[in-house]
C-alpha positions as CSV (number, residue, x, y, z in Angstrom):
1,X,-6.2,-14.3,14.2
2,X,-4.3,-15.2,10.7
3,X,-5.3,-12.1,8.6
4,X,-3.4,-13.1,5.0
5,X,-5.2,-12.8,2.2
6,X,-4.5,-13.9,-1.6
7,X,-3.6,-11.4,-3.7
8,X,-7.1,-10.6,-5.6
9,X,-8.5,-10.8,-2.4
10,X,-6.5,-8.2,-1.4
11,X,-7.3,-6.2,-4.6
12,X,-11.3,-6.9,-3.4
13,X,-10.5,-5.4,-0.1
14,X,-9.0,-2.4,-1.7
15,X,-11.9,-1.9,-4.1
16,X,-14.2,-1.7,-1.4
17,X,-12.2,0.5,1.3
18,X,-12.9,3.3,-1.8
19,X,-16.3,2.4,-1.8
20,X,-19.2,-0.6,-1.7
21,X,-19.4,-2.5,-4.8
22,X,-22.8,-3.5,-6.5
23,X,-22.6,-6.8,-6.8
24,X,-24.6,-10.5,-8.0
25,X,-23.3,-13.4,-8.7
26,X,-24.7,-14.0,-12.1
27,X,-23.8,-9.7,-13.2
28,X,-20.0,-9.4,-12.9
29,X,-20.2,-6.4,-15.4
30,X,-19.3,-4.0,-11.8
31,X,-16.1,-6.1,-11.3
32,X,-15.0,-6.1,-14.7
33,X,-15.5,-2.3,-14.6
34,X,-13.1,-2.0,-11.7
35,X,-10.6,-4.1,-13.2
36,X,-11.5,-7.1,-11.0
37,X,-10.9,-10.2,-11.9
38,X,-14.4,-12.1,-12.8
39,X,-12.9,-15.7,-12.3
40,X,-11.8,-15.0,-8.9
41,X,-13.9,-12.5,-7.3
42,X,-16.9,-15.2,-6.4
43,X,-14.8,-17.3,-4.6
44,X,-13.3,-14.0,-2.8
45,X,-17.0,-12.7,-1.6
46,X,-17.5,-16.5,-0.7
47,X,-14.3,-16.5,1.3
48,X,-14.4,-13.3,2.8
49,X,-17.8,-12.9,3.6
50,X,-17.1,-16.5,5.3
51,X,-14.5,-14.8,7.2
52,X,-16.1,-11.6,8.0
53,X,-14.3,-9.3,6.2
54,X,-17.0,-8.4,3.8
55,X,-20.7,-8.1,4.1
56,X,-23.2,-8.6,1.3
57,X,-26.9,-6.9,1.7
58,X,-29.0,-6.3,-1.3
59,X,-26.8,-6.7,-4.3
60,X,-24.0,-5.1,-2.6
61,X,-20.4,-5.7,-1.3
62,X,-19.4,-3.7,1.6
63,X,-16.1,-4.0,4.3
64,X,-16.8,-5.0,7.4
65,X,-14.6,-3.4,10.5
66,X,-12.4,-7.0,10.3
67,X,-12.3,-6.1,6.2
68,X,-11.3,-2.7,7.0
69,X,-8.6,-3.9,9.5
70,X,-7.1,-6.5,7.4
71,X,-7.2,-4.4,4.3
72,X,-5.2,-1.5,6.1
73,X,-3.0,-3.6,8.2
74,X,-2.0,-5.0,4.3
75,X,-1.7,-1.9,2.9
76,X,0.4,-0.8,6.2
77,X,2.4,-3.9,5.4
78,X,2.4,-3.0,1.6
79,X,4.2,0.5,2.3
80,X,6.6,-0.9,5.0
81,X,8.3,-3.0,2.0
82,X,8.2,-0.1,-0.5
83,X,10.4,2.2,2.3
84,X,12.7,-0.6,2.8
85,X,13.7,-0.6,-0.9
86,X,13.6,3.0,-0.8
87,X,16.1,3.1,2.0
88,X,17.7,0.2,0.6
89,X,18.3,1.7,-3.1
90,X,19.3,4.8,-0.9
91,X,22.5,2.9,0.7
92,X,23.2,1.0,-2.7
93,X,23.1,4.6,-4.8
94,X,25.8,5.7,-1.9
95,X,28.3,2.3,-2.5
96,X,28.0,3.5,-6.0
97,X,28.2,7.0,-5.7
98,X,30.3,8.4,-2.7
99,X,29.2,11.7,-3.4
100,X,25.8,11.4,-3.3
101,X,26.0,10.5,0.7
102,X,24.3,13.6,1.9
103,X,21.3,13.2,-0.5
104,X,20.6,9.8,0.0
105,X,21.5,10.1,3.6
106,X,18.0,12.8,3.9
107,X,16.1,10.1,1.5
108,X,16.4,7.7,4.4
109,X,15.7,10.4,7.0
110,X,12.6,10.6,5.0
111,X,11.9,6.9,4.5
112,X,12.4,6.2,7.7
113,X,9.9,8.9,9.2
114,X,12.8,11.0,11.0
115,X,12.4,13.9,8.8
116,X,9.9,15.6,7.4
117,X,10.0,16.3,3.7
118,X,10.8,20.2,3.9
119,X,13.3,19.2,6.4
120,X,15.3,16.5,4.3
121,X,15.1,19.0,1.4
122,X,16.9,21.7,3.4
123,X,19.5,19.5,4.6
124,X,19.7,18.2,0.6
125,X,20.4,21.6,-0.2
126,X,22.4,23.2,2.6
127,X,26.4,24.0,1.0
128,X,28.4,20.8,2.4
129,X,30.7,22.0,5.8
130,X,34.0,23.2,4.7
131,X,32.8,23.9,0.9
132,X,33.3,27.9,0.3
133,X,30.2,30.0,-0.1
């Protein structure tokens, strides 16, 4: 099952995983107020209520489990990309400056979910082998 969504129908999606939206068709004053945009968002409900993704009942917007699904699995998808430039900008900042190896060697630990935080900090800050005391 294809799962894309546009890009304000992503935005939709991540409105409501924070919380359902009131919402009309003729009183868009609720999306403007959440930054939404008003030309796009009936053709969103239209389209992902069509889909399943999002349920309206009484004047209100809510996820459905498929909403919730695609909405994480783009958001999952969303912070994949952000690690790969971090890791990325992480071997570029070594080419350009050797000495920063060990560092950016524990930010891709990091990125890449091998180390934790406290553990990438330690190594960060541990004196380098051979390097007096």
């Amino acid at each position: 099952m294809d799962l894309s969504l546009s890009p304000s129908e992503d935005r939709l999606l991540r409105h409501l995983a924070l919380a359902d939206m009131p919402y009309a068709d003729q009183d868009l004053i609720p999306v403007s107020a959440r930054g939404l945009n008003e030309a796009d968002v009936p053709d969103d409900v239209r389209t992902l209520t069509w889909r399943g993704m999002v349920a309206t009942d009484e004047g209100s917007l809510s996820l459905t489990p498929l909403g919730a699904a695609a909405h994480y699995a783009s958001e999952a998808e969303r912070l994949t990309s952000r690690l790969v430039d971090v890791s990325t900008l992480a071997d570029e900042l070594e080419r350009l400056v050797p000495a920063l190896a060990r560092e950016t060697h524990a930010v891709r630990q990091v990125a890449q979910g091998t180390w934790s935080l406290e553990q990438a900090l330690r190594f960060a800050s541990d004196d380098p082998p051979g390097q007096p005391d």
